[in-house]
Every structure is written in structure tokens, then in C-alpha cells.
N, C-alpha and C positions, 0 to 999 in steps of 0.2 A: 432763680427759683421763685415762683410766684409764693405769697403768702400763703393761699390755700396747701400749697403742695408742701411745703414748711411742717403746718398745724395737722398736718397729714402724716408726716416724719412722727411732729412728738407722738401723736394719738398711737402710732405701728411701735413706739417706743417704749411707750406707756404700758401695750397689754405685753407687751413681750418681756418687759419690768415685772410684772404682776406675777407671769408663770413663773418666771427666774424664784423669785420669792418664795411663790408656794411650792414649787419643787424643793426646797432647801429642807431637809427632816426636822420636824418638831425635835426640839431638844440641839440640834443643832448653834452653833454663833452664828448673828448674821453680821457681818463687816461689809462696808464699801470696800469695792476696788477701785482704789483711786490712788492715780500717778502722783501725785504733790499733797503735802500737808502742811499744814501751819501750827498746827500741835502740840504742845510741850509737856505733853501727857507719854510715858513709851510705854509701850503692852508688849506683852511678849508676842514672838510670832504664831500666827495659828495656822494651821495644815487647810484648814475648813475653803472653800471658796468663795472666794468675794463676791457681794452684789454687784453686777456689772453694770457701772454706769455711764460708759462712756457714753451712751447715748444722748445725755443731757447737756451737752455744754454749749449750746445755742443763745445766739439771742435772735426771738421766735420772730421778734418786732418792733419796731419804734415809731411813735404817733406823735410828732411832732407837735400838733396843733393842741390833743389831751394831753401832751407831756407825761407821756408815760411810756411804760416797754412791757411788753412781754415778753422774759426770760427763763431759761431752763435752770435747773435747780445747782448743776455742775460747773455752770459757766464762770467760768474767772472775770473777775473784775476788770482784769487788762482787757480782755474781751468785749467785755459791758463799755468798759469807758471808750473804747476805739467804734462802737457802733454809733455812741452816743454824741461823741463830739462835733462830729460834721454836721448834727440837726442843731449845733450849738446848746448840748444839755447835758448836761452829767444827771447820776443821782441824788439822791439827796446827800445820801453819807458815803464816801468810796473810804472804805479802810487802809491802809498805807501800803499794803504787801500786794504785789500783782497777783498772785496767784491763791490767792484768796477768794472763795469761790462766794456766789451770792447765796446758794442757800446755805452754805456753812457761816454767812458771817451774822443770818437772821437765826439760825436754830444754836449757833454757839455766843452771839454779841460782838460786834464790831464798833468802831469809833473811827472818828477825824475831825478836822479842825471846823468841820461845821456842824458837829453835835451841842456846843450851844445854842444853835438855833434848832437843829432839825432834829436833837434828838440821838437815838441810835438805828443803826440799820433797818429794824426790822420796823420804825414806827414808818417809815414812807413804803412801806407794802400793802398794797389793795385789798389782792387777797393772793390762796394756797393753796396749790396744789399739789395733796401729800398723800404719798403710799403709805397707812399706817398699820403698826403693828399686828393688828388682824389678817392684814392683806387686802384690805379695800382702799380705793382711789376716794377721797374724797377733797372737796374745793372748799377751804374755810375762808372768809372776811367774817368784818367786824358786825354785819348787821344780820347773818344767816344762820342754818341751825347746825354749824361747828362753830360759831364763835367762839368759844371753850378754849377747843383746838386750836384757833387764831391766838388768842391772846394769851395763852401755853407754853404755844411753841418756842419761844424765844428761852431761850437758855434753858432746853430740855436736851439738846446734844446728840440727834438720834436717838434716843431713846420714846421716844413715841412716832415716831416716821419718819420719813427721808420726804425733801420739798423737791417735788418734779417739773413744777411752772410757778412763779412769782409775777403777778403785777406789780411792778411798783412806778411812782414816782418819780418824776425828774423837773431838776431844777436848771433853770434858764446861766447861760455860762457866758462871759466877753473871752476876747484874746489872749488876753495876758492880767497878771497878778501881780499888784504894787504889793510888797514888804514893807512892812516896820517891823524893826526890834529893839524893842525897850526894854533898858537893863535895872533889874531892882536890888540891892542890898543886901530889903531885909523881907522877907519871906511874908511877914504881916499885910506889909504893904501890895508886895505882889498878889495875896490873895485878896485885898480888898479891889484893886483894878479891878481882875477877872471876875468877881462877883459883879462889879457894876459893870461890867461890859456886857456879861451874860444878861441879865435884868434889862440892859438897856438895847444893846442890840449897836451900840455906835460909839465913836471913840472922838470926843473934839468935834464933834456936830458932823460926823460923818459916819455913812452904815459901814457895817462892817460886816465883809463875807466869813472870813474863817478869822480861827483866832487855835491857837495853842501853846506851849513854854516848855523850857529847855531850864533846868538848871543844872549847870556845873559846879558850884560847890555853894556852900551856904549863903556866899555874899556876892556870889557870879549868880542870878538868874535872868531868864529874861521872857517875854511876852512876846510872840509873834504875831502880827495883825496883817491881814492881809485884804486887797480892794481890789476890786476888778477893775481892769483897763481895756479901753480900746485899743490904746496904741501903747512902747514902750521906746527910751531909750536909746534899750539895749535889751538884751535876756540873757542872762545868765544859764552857764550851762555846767550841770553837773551830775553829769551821766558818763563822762570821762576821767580827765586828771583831779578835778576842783573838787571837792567834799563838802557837802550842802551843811551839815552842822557845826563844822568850824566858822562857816561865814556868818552862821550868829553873831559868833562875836566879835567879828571883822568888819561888819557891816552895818549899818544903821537902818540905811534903804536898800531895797534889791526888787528886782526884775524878772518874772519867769513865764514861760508861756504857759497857760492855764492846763494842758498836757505835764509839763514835767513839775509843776506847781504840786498837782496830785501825787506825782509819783517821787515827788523829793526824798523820801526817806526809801523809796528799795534800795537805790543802789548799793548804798553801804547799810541796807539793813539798819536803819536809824545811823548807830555806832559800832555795829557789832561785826562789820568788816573786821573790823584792826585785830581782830583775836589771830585773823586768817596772814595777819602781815600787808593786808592789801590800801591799807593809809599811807604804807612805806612807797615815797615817788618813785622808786628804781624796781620794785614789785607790781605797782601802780600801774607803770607804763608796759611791763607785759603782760598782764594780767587781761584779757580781751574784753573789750566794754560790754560784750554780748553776754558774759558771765560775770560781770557784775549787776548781782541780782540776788535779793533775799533766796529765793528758792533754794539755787546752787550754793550759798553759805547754810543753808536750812540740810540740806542732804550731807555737806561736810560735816555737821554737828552728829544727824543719826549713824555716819561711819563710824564717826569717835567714839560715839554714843554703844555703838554694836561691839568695838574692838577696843575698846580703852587705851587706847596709844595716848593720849595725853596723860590721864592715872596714871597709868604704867613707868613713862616716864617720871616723874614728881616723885612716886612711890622710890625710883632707883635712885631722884639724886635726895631722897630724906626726907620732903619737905611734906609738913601737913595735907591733910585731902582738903580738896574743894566740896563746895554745896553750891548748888546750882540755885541761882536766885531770881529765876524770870517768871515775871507775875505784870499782873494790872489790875490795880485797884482802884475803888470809888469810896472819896469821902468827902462830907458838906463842906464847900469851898472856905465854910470860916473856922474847919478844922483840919485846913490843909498846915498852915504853919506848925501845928503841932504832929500831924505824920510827919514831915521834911526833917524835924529836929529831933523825933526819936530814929530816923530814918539815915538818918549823917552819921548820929553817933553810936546805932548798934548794928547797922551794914555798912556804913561808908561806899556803898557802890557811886559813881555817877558814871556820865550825866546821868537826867530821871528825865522823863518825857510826861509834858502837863498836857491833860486837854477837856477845858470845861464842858460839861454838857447837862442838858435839862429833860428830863424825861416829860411829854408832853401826855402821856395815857399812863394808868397802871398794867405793873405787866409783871402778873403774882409768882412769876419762878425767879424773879429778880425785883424786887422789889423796891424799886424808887421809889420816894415821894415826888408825886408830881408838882409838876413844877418847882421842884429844887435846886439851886444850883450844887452841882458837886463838878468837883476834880477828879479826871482818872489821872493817878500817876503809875508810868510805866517804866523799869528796870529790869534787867535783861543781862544776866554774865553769873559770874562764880566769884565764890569768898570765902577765906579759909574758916575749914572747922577750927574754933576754940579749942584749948586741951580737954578733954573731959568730957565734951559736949556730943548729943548724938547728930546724925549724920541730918537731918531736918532743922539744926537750932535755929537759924535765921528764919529761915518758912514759916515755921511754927509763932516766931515772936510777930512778923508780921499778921500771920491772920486773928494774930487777939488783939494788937493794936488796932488794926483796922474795925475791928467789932467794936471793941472798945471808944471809938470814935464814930459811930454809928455810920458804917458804911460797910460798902459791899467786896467779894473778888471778883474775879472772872476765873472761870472753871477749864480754860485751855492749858493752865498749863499744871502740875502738883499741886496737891490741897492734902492736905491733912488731918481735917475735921472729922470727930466722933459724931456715929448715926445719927442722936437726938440732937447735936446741936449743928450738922449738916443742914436738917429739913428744921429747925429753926430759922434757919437764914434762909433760904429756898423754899417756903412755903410749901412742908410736905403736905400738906391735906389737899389741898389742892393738886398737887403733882400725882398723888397715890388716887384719887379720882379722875384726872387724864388717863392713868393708866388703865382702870379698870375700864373705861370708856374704848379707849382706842389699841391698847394692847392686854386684853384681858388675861390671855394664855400667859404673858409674859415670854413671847421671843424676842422682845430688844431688850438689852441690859434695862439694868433701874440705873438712872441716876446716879445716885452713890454709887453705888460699885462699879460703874463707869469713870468717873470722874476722881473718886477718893483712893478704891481700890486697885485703878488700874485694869479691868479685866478687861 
């Protein structure tokens, strides 16, 4: 299919998007219908009918020579990356989960091991083309008259419009990916690397492509660095029996092709396979490579999630409830030591998954300091409630430490936060002027009651 005939598809996409929209009754919800989620948000279910978007998951184009693409708002990552690779380019930031879609990872925030260079998702985007709350098509970049909207969008969640084409970005790729992993101690030290690697960009007079960290328990950490290669060895494969974050610590150096480099953590969902038994070699080996895959661990969680078969059980043989404790947070890398250590000893979860990043622009619904180095640290499972304690305790203690150390969450997954000090930290004034701009009626949620209240 010739390009034109492509840009022809989105545009018959686009108005047919528009009327879907306005047909839907004022007063009405509007939801995407959409096959996969990455979510850690659960709403109840609604009777209403979803936005239908299958139409979007394209990628429209890729311009090898401008290093850039033009992509449809729905399209999965695994999709973006497999267009991209043969022109030898990725994007700037691929987040870890294949099915992780691009405009979900620029309107909700995404990361990977090259957000200390590049930032997060949505800063390598040109510009945007979003259906918004009104029902008007409009195209924002950073120099036109939705700029607003551009620099907005980013961790507004749907709730001012859905992204139906993205230019973004791409960065030039080699063959293969040399590993280092360096083990540190003591938690100090490891945050003083990652700040001077962030800052500097190199490790031992050498550049450095990605960079991210693993710790397993206070005095198990370590630092992942990774180089492009032309050539390898060998490569490492662990998309089958071998499990990528145990060779952390088995390994020193390793070997990957710059394809499965990216997609190191679906398979087992960083760690969060083993809930499923699937780390177990004798489960391992029949368990089909083709379903191991974040997704199909993500769809077992919302069955649980619908039928409480794990509760249920627990409940029968006695034992305390669970609180669910998957978050991702940001705070200034020289107060990463001090999360870690309130973090061991009032959750005790591991591993934690580190990954430094530098926000290069401001970007008022998430408020970085630019140019600052900060740590996202990510945890991901369940921990017993305390006797006495309400069904949030751990949630709750993390997002005041986090504040408490002047840093930020990410809103995918539970939050807890009361109105006034919600849009403290999300910059309501600004967000309550998007709104009125772009969804005046108010037919997308707000924000909060999106994100806090679940609706």
C-alpha cells in the first residue's frame, strides 16, 4: 500500500472517529474500546459503548533519512519497534511492555533505560494529533497555537483527548547490546554512579546507550549499562527457558541483540512471572514461549482481579489479606538512598527496578525539574496487611514519603490522594484551563476522579 493510500486510511479513520464521538449522548461515559491494558487502575465495568479504535494502530510511516515516523495513536510498541528496526532506528524511549501503546505511553508516561538521556516518552514527539473533548480534531507541537495542549498532554490520561497520529522521533540503533552489571552494597554509592552517569552521559571514557538497576535486597544492588555493538560473541537468549533478571546476578557481561535488548523484561513481566509459577523449569518448559508475555500475565491478574480466586483462597486457609503494591515512582537521585531504606523496611517488597531519567522540557501535569537527575523506582506484587491497618496502608505511606522527598508517582496504577493535594502535585491550575479550553462541557472524566477515584 502506497503511502498516500495509508494517510488516506487514517484521514476515513479519523472522520469516522469524530461521528462515533458525537453520536455518543452528552452525559454519557466515554471509554476506549481497547483489546489490552497496562493499567493498574480497575473501574468497574460500564454497559456504555466504547470508542472504537481499532482503527488506529498503524504505523503511517518511517523516514529514515529525518529519523522520524509517523504513527497512529493505538499502535503498540512491539508494532513501532518491528517497523523501525530494519531502517536501523528505534524511538527514542520504548517502554518495557510490548503492548504498550504509543499514545497511551505519551498521555499516561512511560520510561526505559534511555530516559537519562532522552527523557520520557512523550519529549521525543513532534507533534499531535488529538480528538479532544469538544470533538474537534486538532494537531498540537511545541511551536503552534495548541502548544498548551502539547505540553498538557502528558500525564492527563484521556481526560482531554485521545492521540490519533504522533510524530515522533528516532534514534539511530547497532546489532547488538554489550551489558555491564555492577554490583553495589550500599545504596549511597549506587546513587552517586547513576547521578554521575546521568550528568555525564559515559562510564570509564565510554558513551553509554541505556543505563538502569535492579535491587534485590539492600546490599544486592546493581547498575545495568549497556553499549551498542556491531558485532557479538554470542547473544543471549531469554525469550525461552533462561530468565533475564536472574543473570543480573550471574553475569557480569552479557550479550543481546538490540530486538530482545528492548524487550528483556516482557517476558517475565520484569519478575512478576513467578506469581503465575512460570520461573518453575518443569512449568517453564510447558508453558509456550508464545505466552510468555506481560500481556497474558496482565489478563491472568484482571481474572483474579474479577473473581478473587487467590482472596478467596488465603481467606479459607486464615491468613491476613494482601494490599496490592504496584507503583512507579520519581525522586531526585540524591534521595534515592533514603526512598530504598524507608522502602526495605516498611514494604520489604523486591527486586525494585531503578531507572534514571532527566526531563529535558517542563511539562506542568508532571512537574519535573528540568534538567534534574531523578530515579524511577518500580515495585510491582502484594504485602500483607498489618493487624489493624486499613486495606491502603503501604500505598498510602509511600505516596507521603515520596512527597516527602520531593518527587513525583505515576498515575497507572492506585493513588490515594485528597482533591487539594492531588492538583498540588499535578498542577491543577493549569490542568482546570486545559480543560476548559479543550473539554469545556466536561465529557472526559477530570483527572482525579479518573485516576484517584476510579470512575
Amino acid at each position: 500500500m502506497t503511502e498516500l493510500a495509508i494517510k488516506g486510511d487514517h484521514q476515513r479513520a479519523v472522520e469516522a472517529l469524530r461521528r462515533s464521538y458525537q453520536a455518543i449522548p452528552a452525559g454519557s461515559p466515554v471509554r476506549l474500546a481497547k483489546r489490552t491494558s497496562n493499567l493498574f487502575r480497575w473501574r468497574d465495568p460500564s454497559d456504555a459503548p466504547g470508542l472504537d479504535v481499532s482503527g488506529f494502530d498503524q504505523v503511517l510511516s518511517v523516514d529514515p533519512d529525518e529519523r522520524t515516523a509517523q504513527v497512529q495513536g493505538m499502535t503498540t510498541y512491539e508494532d513501532l519497534v518491528d517497523a523501525t528496526l530494519p531502517h536501523g532506528l528505534m524511538p527514542t524511549v520504548v517502554p518495557q511492555l510490548k503492548t504498550i501503546t504509543l499514545g497511551g505511553a505519551v498521555t499516561g508516561l512511560g520510561i526505559e533505560s534511555t530516559s537519562f538521556r532522552d527523557g520520557l516518552p512523550h519529549e521525543g514527539v513532534l507533534e499531535l494529533e488529538v480528538l479532544t473533548g469538544d470533538g474537534e480534531i486538532v494537531t498540537a507541537a511545541r511551536d503552534n497555537e495548541h502548544k498548551d495542549l502539547f505540553y498538557g498532554f502528558p500525564n492527563s490520561y484521556g481526560t482531554l483527548g485521545y492521540s490519533l497520529r504522533l510524530k515522533i522521533e528516532l534514534r539511530p540503533v547497532r546489532p547488538y547490546v554489550r551489558l555491564r552489571h555492577l554490583r553495589f552494597t550500599d545504596a549511597a554509592e549506587l546513587a552517586r554512579v547513576l547521578g554521575e552517569i546521568t550528568e555525564s552521559g559515559t562510564f570509564e571514557d565510554e558513551t553509554v546507550d541505556f543505563m538502569d538497576g535492579t535491587v534485590f535486597s539492600a546490599d544486592e544492588q546493581y547498575i545495568t549499562l549497556g553499549f551498542f555493538a556491531d558485532s557479538a560473541p554470542y547473544a543471549s537468549d531469554y525469550t525461552g527457558q533462561q530468565i533475564y533478571y536472574k543473570s543480573i546476578q550471574q553475569r557480569s557481561v552479557d550479550f543481546l541483540t538490540i530486538r530482545d535488548y528492548i524487550w528483556r523484561w516482557d517476558t517475565d513481566w520484569f519478575w512478576c512471572s513467578g506469581a503465575f509459577g512460570v520461573q518453575n523449569p518443569a512449568v517453564r518448559r510447558l508453558w509456550p514461549d508464545k505466552f510468555k508475555r506481560s500481556d497474558v500475565y496482565r489478563k491472568l491478574v484482571a481474572y483474579d482481579r474479577r473473581y478473587h480466586i487467590v482472596a478467596r483462597a488465603e481467606r479459607w486457609r486464615g491468613l491476613r489479606p494482601r494490599e496490592d503494591v504496584i507503583q512507579d515512582i520519581e525522586v531526585p537521585v540524591e534521595r534515592l538512598p533514603e526512598f530504598l531504606e524507608f522502602f526495605h523496611d516498611k514494604v520489604g517488597m523486591s527486586p525494585i527496578w531503578l531507572c534514571p531519567l532527566r526531563a529535558k522540557e517542563r511539562w506542568p501535569l508532571y512537574p519535573l525539574d528540568v534538567g534534574r537527575p531523578y530515579v524511577n523506582a518500580g515495585f510491582w506484587g502484594t504485602v500483607r496487611i498489618p493487624p489493624g491497618q486499613i486495606p491502603e496502608y503501604h500505598n498510602r505511606l509511600i505516596e507521603r514519603k515520596v512527597a516527602a522527598l520531593d518527587g513525583h508517582k505515576s498515575l497507572y496504577s492506585t493513588a490515594f490522594y485528597g482533591r487539594d493535594e492531588f492538583w498540588r502535585y499535578y498542577d491543577g491550575e493549569t490542568y482546570r484551563r486545559l480543560k476548559g479550553s479543550y473539554d469545556p462541557d466536561g465529557r472526559l472524566l477530570d483527572l482525579y476522579d479518573k485516576c484517584v477515584r476510579g470512575r
